[in-house]
C-alpha positions in Angstrom: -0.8 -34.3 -9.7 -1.0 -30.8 -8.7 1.9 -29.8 -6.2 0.3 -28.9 -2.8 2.4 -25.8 -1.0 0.5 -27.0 2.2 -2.0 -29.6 3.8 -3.3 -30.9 7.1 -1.4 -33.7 8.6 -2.9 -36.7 10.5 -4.1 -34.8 13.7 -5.4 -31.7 10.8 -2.7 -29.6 12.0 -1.4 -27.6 9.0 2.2 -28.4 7.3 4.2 -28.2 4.7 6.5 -25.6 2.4 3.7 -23.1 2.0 2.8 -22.8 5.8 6.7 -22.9 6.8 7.3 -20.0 4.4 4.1 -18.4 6.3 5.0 -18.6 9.5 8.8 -17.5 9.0 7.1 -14.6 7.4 4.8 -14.0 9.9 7.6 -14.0 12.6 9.2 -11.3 10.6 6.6 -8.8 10.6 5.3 -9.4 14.4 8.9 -8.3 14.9 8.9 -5.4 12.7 5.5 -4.1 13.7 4.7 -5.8 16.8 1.9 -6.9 16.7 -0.3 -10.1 14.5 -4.0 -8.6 15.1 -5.6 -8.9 12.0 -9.4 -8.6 13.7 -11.4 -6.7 11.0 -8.7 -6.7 8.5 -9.0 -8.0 4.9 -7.1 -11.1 4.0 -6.7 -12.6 0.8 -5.8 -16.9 0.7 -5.9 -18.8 -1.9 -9.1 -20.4 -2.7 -9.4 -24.1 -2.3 -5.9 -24.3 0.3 -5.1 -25.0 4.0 -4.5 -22.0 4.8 -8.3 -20.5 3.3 -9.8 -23.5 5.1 -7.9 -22.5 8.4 -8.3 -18.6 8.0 -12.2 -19.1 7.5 -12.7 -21.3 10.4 -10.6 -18.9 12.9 -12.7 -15.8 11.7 -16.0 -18.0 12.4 -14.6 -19.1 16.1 -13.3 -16.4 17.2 -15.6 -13.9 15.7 -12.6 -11.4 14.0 -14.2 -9.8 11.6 -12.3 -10.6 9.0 -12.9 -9.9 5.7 -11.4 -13.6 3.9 -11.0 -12.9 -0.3 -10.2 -15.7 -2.2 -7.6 -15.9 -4.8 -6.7 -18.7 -7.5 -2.5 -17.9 -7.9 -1.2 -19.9 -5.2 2.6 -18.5 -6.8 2.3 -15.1 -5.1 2.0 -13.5 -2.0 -1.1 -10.9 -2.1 -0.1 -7.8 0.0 -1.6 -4.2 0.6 -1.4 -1.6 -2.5 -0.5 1.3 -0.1 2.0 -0.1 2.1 5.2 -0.3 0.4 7.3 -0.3 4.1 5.1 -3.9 5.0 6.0 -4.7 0.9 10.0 -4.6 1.7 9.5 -6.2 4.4 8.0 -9.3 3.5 10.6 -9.2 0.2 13.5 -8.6 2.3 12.5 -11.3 4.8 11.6 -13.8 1.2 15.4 -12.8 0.0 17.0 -13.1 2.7 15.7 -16.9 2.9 17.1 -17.4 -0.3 20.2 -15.6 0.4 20.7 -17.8 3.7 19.8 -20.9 1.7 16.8 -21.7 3.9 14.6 -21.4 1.1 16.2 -23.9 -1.4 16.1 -26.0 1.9 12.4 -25.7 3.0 11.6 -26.3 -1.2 13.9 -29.5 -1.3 11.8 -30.8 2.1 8.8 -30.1 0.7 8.8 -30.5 -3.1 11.7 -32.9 -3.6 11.8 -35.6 -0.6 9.0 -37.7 1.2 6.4 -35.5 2.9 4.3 -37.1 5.8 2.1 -39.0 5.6 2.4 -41.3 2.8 6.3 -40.3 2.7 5.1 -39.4 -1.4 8.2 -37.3 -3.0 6.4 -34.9 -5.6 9.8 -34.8 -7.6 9.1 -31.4 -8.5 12.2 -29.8 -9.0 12.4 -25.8 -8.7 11.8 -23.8 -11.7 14.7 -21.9 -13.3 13.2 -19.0 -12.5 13.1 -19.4 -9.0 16.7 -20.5 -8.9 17.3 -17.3 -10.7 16.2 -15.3 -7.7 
């Protein structure tokens, strides 16, 4: 069974590890930059996800312009080549998760204890690699 970093829930609102880790992300740069406009910006999901689903729906509705890429690595997060300050921060905000903790946490709710809806554990314990980090 291939581990799911997020999904829609019974009222298709998105949750799970993967759109946690997104939005605590997210948080972090609208306070760094100030701002979360990405109308006419390119994004890159990965394909066959949530998120792709929900990005490709919110650039139909609203009309933003967005150019949507697909990717097929759902263990990395794609950022710009040419912005190494918006590159720190999304690392510092990642390490500072797992400094804090939070990020073993957020793992253990989502990959190693029931997850709504059918309260299914995926028993997928964290690779040493990650723990390494």
């Amino acid at each position: 069974m291939p581990r799911r970093f997020s999904y829609l829930d019974d009222k298709a609102q998105p949750v799970g590890f993967g759109h946690e880790m997104c939005l605590k992300t997210v948080d972090e740069v609208k306070k760094a930059t100030g701002r979360a406009d990405l109308k006419g910006k390119t994004i890159v999901s990965t394909t066959g996800t949530t998120n792709f689903k929900i990005l490709r729906n919110l650039n139909e509705e609203r009309k933003l312009g967005m150019d949507l890429l697909g990717a097929t690595d759902p263990y990395s997060i794609m950022l710009r080549r040419d912005d190494p300050s918006f590159k720190k921060l999304v690392d510092d905000t990642l390490a500072g998760l797992m400094k804090s903790g939070e990020f073993a946490k957020l793992y253990a709710k989502w990959f190693q204890s029931p997850i709504p809806l059918k309260g299914i554990n995926l028993n997928g314990p964290m690779s040493q690699e990650l723990i390494d980090k």
